[in-house]
TINU-273858 format. One record per residue (C-alpha): chain; z, y, x. Coordinates in pm, 1 decimal, m for minus. Each point is the difference from the previous one (the first is absolute). Example, Ala and Ser with C-alpha at 12.3 -4.5 7.8 and 13.67 -1.06 7.14 Angstrom:
2
@ch->A	pz->780.0	py->m450.0	px->1230.0
@ch->A	pz->m66.0	py->344.0	px->137.0
This chain:
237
@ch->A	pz->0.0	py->0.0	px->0.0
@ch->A	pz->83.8	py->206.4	px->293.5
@ch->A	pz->m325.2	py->26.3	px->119.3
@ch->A	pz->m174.7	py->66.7	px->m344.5
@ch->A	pz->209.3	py->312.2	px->m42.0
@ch->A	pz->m131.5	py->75.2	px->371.4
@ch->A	pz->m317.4	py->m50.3	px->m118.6
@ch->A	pz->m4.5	py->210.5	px->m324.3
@ch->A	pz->190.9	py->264.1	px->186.2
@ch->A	pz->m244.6	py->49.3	px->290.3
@ch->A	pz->m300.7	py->m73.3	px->m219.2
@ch->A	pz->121.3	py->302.2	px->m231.9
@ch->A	pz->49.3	py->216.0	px->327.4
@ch->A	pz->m329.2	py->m78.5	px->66.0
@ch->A	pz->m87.9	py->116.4	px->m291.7
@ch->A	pz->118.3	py->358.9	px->m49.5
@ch->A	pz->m0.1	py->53.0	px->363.7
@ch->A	pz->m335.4	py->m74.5	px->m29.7
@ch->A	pz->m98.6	py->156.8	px->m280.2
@ch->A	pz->187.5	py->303.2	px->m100.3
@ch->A	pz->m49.2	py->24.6	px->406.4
@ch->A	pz->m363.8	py->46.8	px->m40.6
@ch->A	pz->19.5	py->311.8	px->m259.6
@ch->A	pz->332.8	py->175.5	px->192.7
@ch->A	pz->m151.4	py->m35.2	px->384.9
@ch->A	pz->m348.4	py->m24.7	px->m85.9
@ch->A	pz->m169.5	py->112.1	px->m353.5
@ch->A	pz->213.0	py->334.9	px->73.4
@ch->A	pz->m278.5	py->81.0	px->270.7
@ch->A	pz->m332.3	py->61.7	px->m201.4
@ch->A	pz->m201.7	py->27.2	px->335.1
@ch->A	pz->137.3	py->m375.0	px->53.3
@ch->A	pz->m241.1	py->m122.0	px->m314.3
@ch->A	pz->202.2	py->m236.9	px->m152.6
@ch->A	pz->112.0	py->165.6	px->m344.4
@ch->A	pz->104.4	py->m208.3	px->m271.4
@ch->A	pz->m249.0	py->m271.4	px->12.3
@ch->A	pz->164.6	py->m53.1	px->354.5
@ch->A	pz->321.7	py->m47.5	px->m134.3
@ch->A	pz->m93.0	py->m214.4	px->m269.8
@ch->A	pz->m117.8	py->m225.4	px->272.2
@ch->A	pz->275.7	py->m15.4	px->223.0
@ch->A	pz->188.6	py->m91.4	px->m306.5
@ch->A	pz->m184.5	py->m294.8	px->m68.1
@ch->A	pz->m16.5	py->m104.8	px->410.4
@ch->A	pz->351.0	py->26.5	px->13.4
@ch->A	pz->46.6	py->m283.3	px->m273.5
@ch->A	pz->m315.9	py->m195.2	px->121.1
@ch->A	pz->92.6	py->m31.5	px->325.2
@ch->A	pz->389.4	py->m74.2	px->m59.2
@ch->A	pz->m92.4	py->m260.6	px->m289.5
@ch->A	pz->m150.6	py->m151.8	px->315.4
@ch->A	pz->244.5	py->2.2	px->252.8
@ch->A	pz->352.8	py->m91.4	px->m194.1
@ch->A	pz->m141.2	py->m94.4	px->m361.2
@ch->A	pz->47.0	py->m366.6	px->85.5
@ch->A	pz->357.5	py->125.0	px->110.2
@ch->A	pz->84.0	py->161.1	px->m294.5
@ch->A	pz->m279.6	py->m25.7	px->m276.6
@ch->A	pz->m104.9	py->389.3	px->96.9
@ch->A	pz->142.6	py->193.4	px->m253.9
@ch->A	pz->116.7	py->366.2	px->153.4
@ch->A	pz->20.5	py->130.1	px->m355.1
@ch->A	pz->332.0	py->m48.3	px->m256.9
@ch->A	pz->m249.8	py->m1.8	px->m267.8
@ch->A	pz->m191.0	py->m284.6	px->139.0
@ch->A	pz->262.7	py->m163.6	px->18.0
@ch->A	pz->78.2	py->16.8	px->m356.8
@ch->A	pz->m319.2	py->m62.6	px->m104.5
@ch->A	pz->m13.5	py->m361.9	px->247.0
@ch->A	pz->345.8	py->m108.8	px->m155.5
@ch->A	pz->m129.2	py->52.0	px->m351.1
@ch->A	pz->m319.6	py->m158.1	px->87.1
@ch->A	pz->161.4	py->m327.3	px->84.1
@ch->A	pz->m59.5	py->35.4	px->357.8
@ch->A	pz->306.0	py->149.5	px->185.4
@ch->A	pz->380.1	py->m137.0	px->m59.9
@ch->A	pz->186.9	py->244.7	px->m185.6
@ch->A	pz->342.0	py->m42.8	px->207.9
@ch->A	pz->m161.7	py->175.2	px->293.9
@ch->A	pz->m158.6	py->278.3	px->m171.1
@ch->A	pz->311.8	py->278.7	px->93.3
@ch->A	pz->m14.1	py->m86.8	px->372.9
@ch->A	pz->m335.7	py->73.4	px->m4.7
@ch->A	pz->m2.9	py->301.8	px->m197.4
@ch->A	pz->307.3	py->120.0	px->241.9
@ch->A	pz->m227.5	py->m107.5	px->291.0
@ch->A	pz->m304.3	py->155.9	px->m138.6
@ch->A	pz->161.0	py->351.2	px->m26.5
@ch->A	pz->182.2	py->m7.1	px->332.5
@ch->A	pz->m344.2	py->m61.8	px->151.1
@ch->A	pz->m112.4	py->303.4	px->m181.5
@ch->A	pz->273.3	py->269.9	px->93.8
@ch->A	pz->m19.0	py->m110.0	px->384.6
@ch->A	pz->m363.9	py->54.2	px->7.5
@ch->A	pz->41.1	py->286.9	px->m195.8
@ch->A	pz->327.1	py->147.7	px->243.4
@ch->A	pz->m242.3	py->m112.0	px->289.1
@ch->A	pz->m322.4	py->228.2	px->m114.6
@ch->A	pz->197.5	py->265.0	px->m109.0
@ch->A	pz->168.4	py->1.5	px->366.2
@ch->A	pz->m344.8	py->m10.2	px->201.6
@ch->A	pz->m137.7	py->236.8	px->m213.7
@ch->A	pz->269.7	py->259.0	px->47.1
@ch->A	pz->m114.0	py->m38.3	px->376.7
@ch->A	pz->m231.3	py->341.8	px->m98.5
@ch->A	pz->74.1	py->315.0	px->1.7
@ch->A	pz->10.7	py->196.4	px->m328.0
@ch->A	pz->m49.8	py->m337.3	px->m193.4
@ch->A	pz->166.3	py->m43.0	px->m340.4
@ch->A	pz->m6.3	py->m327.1	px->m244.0
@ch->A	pz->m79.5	py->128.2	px->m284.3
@ch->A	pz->m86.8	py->m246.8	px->m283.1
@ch->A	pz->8.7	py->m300.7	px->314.0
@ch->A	pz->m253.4	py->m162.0	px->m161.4
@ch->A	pz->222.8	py->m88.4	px->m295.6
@ch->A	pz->m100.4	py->m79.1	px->m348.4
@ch->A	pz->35.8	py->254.0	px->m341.4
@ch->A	pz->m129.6	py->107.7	px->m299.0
@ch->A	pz->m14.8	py->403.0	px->m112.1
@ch->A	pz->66.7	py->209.2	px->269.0
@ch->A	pz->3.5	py->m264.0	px->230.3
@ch->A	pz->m330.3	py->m187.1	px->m121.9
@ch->A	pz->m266.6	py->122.6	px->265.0
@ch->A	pz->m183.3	py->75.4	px->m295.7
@ch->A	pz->235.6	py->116.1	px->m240.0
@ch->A	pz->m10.1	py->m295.7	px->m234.8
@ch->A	pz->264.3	py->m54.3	px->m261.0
@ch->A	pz->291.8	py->m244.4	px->m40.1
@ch->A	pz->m164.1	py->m224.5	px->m226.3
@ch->A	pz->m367.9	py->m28.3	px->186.4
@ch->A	pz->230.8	py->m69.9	px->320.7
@ch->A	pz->198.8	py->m290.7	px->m219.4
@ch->A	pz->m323.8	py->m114.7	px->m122.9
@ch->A	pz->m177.3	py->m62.2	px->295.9
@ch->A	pz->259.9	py->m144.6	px->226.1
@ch->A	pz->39.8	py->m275.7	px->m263.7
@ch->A	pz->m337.8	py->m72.8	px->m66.3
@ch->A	pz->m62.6	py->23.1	px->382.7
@ch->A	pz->288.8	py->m226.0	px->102.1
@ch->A	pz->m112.0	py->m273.9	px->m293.0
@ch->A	pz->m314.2	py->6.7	px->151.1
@ch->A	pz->135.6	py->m78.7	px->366.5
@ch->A	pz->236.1	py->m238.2	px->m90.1
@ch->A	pz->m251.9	py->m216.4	px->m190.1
@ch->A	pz->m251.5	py->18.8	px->292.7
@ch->A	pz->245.6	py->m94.5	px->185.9
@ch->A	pz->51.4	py->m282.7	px->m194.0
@ch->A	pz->m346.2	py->m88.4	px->m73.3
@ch->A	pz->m67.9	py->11.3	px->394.9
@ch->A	pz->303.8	py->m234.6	px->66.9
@ch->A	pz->m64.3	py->m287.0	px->m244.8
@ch->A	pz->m80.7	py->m349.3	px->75.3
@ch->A	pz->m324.6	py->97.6	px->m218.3
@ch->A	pz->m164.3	py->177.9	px->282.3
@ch->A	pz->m85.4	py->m66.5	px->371.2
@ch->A	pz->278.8	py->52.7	px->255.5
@ch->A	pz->35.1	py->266.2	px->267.3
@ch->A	pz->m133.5	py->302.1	px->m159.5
@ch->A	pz->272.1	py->146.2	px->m238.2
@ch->A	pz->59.9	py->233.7	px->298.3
@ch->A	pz->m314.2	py->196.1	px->m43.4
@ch->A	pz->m6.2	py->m31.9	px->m372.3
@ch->A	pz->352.1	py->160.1	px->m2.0
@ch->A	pz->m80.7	py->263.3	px->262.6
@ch->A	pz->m299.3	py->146.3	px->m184.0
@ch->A	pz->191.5	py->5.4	px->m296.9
@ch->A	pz->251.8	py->220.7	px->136.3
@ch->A	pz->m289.9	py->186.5	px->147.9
@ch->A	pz->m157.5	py->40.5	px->m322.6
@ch->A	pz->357.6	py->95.3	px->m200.1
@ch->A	pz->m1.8	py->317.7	px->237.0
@ch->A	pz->m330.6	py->101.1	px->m57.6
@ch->A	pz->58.7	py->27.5	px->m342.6
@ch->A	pz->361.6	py->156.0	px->m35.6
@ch->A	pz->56.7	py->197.5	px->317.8
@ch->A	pz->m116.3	py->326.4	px->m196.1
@ch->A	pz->252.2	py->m110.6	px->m265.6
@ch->A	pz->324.5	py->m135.5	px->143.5
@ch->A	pz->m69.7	py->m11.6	px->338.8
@ch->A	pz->m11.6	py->m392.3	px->m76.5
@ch->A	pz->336.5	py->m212.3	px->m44.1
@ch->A	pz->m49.3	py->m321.2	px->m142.8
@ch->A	pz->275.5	py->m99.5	px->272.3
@ch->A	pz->389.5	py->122.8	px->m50.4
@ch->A	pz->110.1	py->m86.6	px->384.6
@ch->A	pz->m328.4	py->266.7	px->75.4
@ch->A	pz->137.0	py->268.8	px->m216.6
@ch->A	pz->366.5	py->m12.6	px->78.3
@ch->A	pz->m85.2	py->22.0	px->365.8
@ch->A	pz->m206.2	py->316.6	px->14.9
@ch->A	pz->219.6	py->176.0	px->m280.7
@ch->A	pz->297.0	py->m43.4	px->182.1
@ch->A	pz->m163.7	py->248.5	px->247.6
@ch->A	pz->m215.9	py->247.4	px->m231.4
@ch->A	pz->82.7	py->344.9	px->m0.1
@ch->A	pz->m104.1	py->m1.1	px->m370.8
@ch->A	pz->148.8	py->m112.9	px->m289.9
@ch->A	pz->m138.6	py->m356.7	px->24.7
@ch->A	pz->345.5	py->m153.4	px->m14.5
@ch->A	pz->46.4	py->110.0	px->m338.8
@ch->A	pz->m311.9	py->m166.9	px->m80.4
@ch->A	pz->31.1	py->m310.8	px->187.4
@ch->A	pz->114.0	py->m179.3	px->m324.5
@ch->A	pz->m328.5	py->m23.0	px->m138.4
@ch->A	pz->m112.5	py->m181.7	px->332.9
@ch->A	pz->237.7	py->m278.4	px->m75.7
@ch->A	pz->m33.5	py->m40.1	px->m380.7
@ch->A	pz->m409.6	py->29.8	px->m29.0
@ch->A	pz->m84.9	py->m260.2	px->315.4
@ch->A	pz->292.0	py->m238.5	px->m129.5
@ch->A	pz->m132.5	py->24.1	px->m345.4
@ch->A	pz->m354.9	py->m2.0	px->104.2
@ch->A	pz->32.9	py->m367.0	px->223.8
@ch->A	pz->191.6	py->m160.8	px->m289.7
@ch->A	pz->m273.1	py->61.2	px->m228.0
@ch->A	pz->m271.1	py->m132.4	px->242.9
@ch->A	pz->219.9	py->m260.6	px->92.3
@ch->A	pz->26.2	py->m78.7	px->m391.2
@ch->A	pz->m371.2	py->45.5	px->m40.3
@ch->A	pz->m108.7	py->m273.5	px->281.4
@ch->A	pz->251.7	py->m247.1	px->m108.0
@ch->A	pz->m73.3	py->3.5	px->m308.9
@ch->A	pz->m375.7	py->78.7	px->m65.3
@ch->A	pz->m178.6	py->m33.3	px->375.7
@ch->A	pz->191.1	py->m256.6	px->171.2
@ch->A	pz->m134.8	py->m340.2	px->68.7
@ch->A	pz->404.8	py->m149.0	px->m23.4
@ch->A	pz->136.6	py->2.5	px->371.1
@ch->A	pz->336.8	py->m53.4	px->77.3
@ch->A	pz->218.7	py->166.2	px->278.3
@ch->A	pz->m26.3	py->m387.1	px->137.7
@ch->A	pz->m393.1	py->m46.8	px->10.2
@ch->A	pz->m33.9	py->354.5	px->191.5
@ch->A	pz->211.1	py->m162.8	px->265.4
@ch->A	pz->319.9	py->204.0	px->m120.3
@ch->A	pz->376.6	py->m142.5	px->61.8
Protein backbone atom coordinates (compact mmCIF):
# COMPACT_ATOMS: atom_id res chain seq x y z
CA UNK A 1 0.00 0.00 0.00
CA UNK A 2 2.94 2.06 0.84
CA UNK A 3 4.13 2.33 -2.41
CA UNK A 4 0.68 2.99 -4.16
CA UNK A 5 0.26 6.12 -2.07
CA UNK A 6 3.98 6.87 -3.38
CA UNK A 7 2.79 6.37 -6.56
CA UNK A 8 -0.45 8.47 -6.60
CA UNK A 9 1.41 11.11 -4.69
CA UNK A 10 4.31 11.60 -7.14
CA UNK A 11 2.12 10.87 -10.15
CA UNK A 12 -0.20 13.89 -8.93
CA UNK A 13 3.08 16.05 -8.44
CA UNK A 14 3.74 15.27 -11.73
CA UNK A 15 0.82 16.43 -12.61
CA UNK A 16 0.32 20.02 -11.43
CA UNK A 17 3.96 20.55 -11.43
CA UNK A 18 3.66 19.81 -14.78
CA UNK A 19 0.86 21.37 -15.77
CA UNK A 20 -0.14 24.41 -13.89
CA UNK A 21 3.92 24.65 -14.39
CA UNK A 22 3.52 25.12 -18.02
CA UNK A 23 0.92 28.24 -17.83
CA UNK A 24 2.85 29.99 -14.50
CA UNK A 25 6.70 29.64 -16.01
CA UNK A 26 5.84 29.39 -19.50
CA UNK A 27 2.30 30.51 -21.19
CA UNK A 28 3.04 33.86 -19.06
CA UNK A 29 5.74 34.67 -21.85
CA UNK A 30 3.73 35.29 -25.17
CA UNK A 31 7.08 35.56 -27.19
CA UNK A 32 7.61 31.81 -25.82
CA UNK A 33 4.47 30.59 -28.23
CA UNK A 34 2.95 28.22 -26.20
CA UNK A 35 -0.50 29.88 -25.09
CA UNK A 36 -3.21 27.80 -24.04
CA UNK A 37 -3.09 25.08 -26.53
CA UNK A 38 0.46 24.55 -24.89
CA UNK A 39 -0.89 24.08 -21.67
CA UNK A 40 -3.59 21.93 -22.60
CA UNK A 41 -0.86 19.68 -23.78
CA UNK A 42 1.37 19.52 -21.02
CA UNK A 43 -1.70 18.61 -19.13
CA UNK A 44 -2.38 15.66 -20.98
CA UNK A 45 1.72 14.62 -21.14
CA UNK A 46 1.86 14.88 -17.63
CA UNK A 47 -0.88 12.05 -17.17
CA UNK A 48 0.33 10.09 -20.33
CA UNK A 49 3.59 9.78 -19.40
CA UNK A 50 2.99 9.04 -15.51
CA UNK A 51 0.10 6.43 -16.43
CA UNK A 52 3.25 4.91 -17.94
CA UNK A 53 5.78 4.94 -15.49
CA UNK A 54 3.84 4.02 -11.96
CA UNK A 55 0.23 3.08 -13.38
CA UNK A 56 1.08 -0.59 -12.90
CA UNK A 57 2.18 0.66 -9.33
CA UNK A 58 -0.76 2.27 -8.49
CA UNK A 59 -3.53 2.02 -11.29
CA UNK A 60 -2.56 5.91 -12.33
CA UNK A 61 -5.10 7.84 -10.91
CA UNK A 62 -3.56 11.50 -9.74
CA UNK A 63 -7.11 12.81 -9.54
CA UNK A 64 -9.68 12.32 -6.22
CA UNK A 65 -12.36 12.31 -8.72
CA UNK A 66 -10.97 9.46 -10.62
CA UNK A 67 -10.79 7.82 -8.00
CA UNK A 68 -14.36 7.99 -7.22
CA UNK A 69 -15.40 7.36 -10.41
CA UNK A 70 -12.93 3.75 -10.54
CA UNK A 71 -14.49 2.66 -7.08
CA UNK A 72 -18.00 3.18 -8.38
CA UNK A 73 -17.13 1.60 -11.57
CA UNK A 74 -16.29 -1.68 -9.96
CA UNK A 75 -12.71 -1.32 -10.55
CA UNK A 76 -10.86 0.17 -7.49
CA UNK A 77 -11.45 -1.20 -3.69
CA UNK A 78 -13.31 1.25 -1.82
CA UNK A 79 -11.23 0.82 1.60
CA UNK A 80 -8.29 2.57 -0.02
CA UNK A 81 -10.00 5.36 -1.61
CA UNK A 82 -9.07 8.14 1.51
CA UNK A 83 -5.34 7.28 1.37
CA UNK A 84 -5.39 8.01 -1.99
CA UNK A 85 -7.36 11.03 -2.02
CA UNK A 86 -4.94 12.23 1.06
CA UNK A 87 -2.03 11.15 -1.22
CA UNK A 88 -3.42 12.71 -4.26
CA UNK A 89 -3.68 16.22 -2.65
CA UNK A 90 -0.36 16.15 -0.83
CA UNK A 91 1.15 15.54 -4.27
CA UNK A 92 -0.66 18.57 -5.40
CA UNK A 93 0.27 21.27 -2.66
CA UNK A 94 4.12 20.17 -2.85
CA UNK A 95 4.20 20.71 -6.49
CA UNK A 96 2.24 23.58 -6.08
CA UNK A 97 4.67 25.06 -2.81
CA UNK A 98 7.56 23.94 -5.23
CA UNK A 99 6.42 26.22 -8.46
CA UNK A 100 5.33 28.87 -6.48
CA UNK A 101 8.99 28.88 -4.80
CA UNK A 102 11.01 28.78 -8.25
CA UNK A 103 8.87 31.15 -9.62
CA UNK A 104 9.34 33.74 -6.92
CA UNK A 105 13.11 33.36 -8.06
CA UNK A 106 12.12 36.77 -10.38
CA UNK A 107 12.14 39.92 -9.64
CA UNK A 108 8.86 41.89 -9.53
CA UNK A 109 6.92 38.51 -10.03
CA UNK A 110 3.52 38.08 -8.37
CA UNK A 111 1.08 34.81 -8.43
CA UNK A 112 -1.76 36.10 -9.22
CA UNK A 113 -4.59 33.63 -10.09
CA UNK A 114 -1.45 30.62 -10.00
CA UNK A 115 -3.07 29.00 -12.54
CA UNK A 116 -6.02 28.12 -10.31
CA UNK A 117 -9.51 27.33 -11.31
CA UNK A 118 -12.92 29.87 -10.96
CA UNK A 119 -15.91 30.94 -12.25
CA UNK A 120 -17.03 34.97 -12.40
CA UNK A 121 -14.34 37.07 -11.73
CA UNK A 122 -12.04 34.43 -11.70
CA UNK A 123 -13.26 32.55 -15.00
CA UNK A 124 -10.61 33.78 -17.67
CA UNK A 125 -13.57 34.53 -19.50
CA UNK A 126 -15.97 35.70 -17.14
CA UNK A 127 -18.31 32.74 -17.25
CA UNK A 128 -20.92 32.20 -14.60
CA UNK A 129 -21.32 29.75 -11.68
CA UNK A 130 -23.59 27.51 -13.33
CA UNK A 131 -21.72 27.22 -17.00
CA UNK A 132 -18.52 26.52 -14.70
CA UNK A 133 -20.71 23.62 -12.71
CA UNK A 134 -21.94 22.47 -15.95
CA UNK A 135 -18.98 21.85 -17.72
CA UNK A 136 -16.72 20.40 -15.12
CA UNK A 137 -19.36 17.65 -14.72
CA UNK A 138 -20.02 16.92 -18.10
CA UNK A 139 -16.19 17.15 -18.73
CA UNK A 140 -15.17 14.89 -15.84
CA UNK A 141 -18.10 12.15 -16.96
CA UNK A 142 -16.59 12.22 -20.10
CA UNK A 143 -12.93 11.43 -18.74
CA UNK A 144 -13.83 9.05 -16.38
CA UNK A 145 -15.73 6.88 -18.90
CA UNK A 146 -12.80 7.07 -21.42
CA UNK A 147 -10.94 6.13 -18.96
CA UNK A 148 -12.88 3.30 -18.45
CA UNK A 149 -13.62 2.41 -21.91
CA UNK A 150 -9.67 2.53 -22.59
CA UNK A 151 -9.00 0.18 -19.55
CA UNK A 152 -11.45 -2.69 -20.19
CA UNK A 153 -10.69 -6.18 -21.00
CA UNK A 154 -12.87 -5.21 -24.25
CA UNK A 155 -10.05 -3.43 -25.89
CA UNK A 156 -6.34 -4.09 -26.74
CA UNK A 157 -3.79 -3.56 -23.96
CA UNK A 158 -1.11 -0.90 -23.60
CA UNK A 159 -2.71 2.12 -24.94
CA UNK A 160 -5.09 3.58 -22.22
CA UNK A 161 -2.11 5.92 -21.62
CA UNK A 162 -2.54 7.88 -24.76
CA UNK A 163 -6.26 7.56 -24.82
CA UNK A 164 -6.28 9.16 -21.30
CA UNK A 165 -3.66 11.79 -22.11
CA UNK A 166 -5.50 13.26 -25.10
CA UNK A 167 -8.47 13.31 -23.19
CA UNK A 168 -7.10 15.52 -20.67
CA UNK A 169 -5.62 17.38 -23.57
CA UNK A 170 -8.85 17.79 -25.14
CA UNK A 171 -10.85 18.74 -21.57
CA UNK A 172 -8.48 21.92 -21.59
CA UNK A 173 -9.06 22.93 -24.89
CA UNK A 174 -12.48 23.20 -24.30
CA UNK A 175 -12.84 24.76 -20.69
CA UNK A 176 -9.66 26.74 -20.12
CA UNK A 177 -11.62 30.00 -21.28
CA UNK A 178 -14.28 28.90 -18.76
CA UNK A 179 -12.84 27.54 -15.52
CA UNK A 180 -9.45 27.43 -16.21
CA UNK A 181 -10.22 23.50 -16.33
CA UNK A 182 -10.66 21.38 -12.97
CA UNK A 183 -12.09 18.17 -13.46
CA UNK A 184 -9.37 17.17 -10.70
CA UNK A 185 -9.87 18.40 -6.81
CA UNK A 186 -6.02 17.53 -5.71
CA UNK A 187 -5.27 20.20 -8.99
CA UNK A 188 -7.44 22.89 -7.62
CA UNK A 189 -6.65 22.76 -3.96
CA UNK A 190 -3.00 22.98 -4.81
CA UNK A 191 -2.85 26.15 -6.87
CA UNK A 192 -5.65 27.91 -4.67
CA UNK A 193 -3.83 27.48 -1.70
CA UNK A 194 -1.36 29.96 -3.34
CA UNK A 195 -3.67 32.44 -5.50
CA UNK A 196 -3.67 35.88 -4.67
CA UNK A 197 -7.38 35.87 -5.71
CA UNK A 198 -10.28 34.74 -4.23
CA UNK A 199 -10.03 31.18 -5.61
CA UNK A 200 -10.18 29.64 -2.16
CA UNK A 201 -13.56 30.74 -1.69
CA UNK A 202 -14.37 29.07 -4.81
CA UNK A 203 -12.49 25.97 -4.50
CA UNK A 204 -15.74 24.17 -3.36
CA UNK A 205 -17.12 23.94 -6.65
CA UNK A 206 -13.79 22.13 -7.77
CA UNK A 207 -14.55 19.34 -5.39
CA UNK A 208 -18.36 18.94 -5.73
CA UNK A 209 -18.65 19.24 -9.82
CA UNK A 210 -15.49 16.64 -10.67
CA UNK A 211 -16.79 14.25 -7.75
CA UNK A 212 -20.24 14.49 -9.08
CA UNK A 213 -19.20 14.47 -12.63
CA UNK A 214 -16.96 10.80 -12.30
CA UNK A 215 -19.86 9.19 -10.38
CA UNK A 216 -22.14 9.81 -13.11
CA UNK A 217 -19.71 8.48 -15.83
CA UNK A 218 -18.79 5.88 -13.63
CA UNK A 219 -22.70 5.09 -13.36
CA UNK A 220 -23.10 5.54 -17.08
CA UNK A 221 -20.29 2.81 -18.16
CA UNK A 222 -21.37 0.34 -15.65
CA UNK A 223 -24.46 0.37 -16.38
CA UNK A 224 -25.11 1.16 -20.14
CA UNK A 225 -21.35 0.83 -21.92
CA UNK A 226 -19.64 -1.74 -20.01
CA UNK A 227 -18.95 -5.14 -21.36
CA UNK A 228 -19.19 -6.63 -17.31
CA UNK A 229 -15.48 -6.60 -15.94
CA UNK A 230 -14.70 -7.14 -12.58
CA UNK A 231 -11.92 -5.48 -10.39
CA UNK A 232 -10.55 -9.35 -10.65
CA UNK A 233 -10.44 -9.82 -14.58
CA UNK A 234 -8.53 -6.27 -14.92
CA UNK A 235 -5.87 -7.90 -12.81
CA UNK A 236 -7.08 -5.86 -9.61
CA UNK A 237 -6.46 -7.28 -5.85
Amino acid sequence: MTRKLAAEAFGTFWLVFGGCGSAILAAAFPELGIGFAGVSLAFGLTVLTMAYAVGGISGGHFNPAVSLGLALGNRFDWKELIPYWVAQVAGAVIAAFALFTIASGQAGWEAGGFASNGFGDLSPGGFSMTAALLIEVILTAGFLIVILGSTSKAVPGGFAPISIGLCLTLIHLISIPVTNTSVNPARSTGAALFAETGAMGQLWLFWVAPLVGAALGAIIWRFVLSPGETLEDIGGE
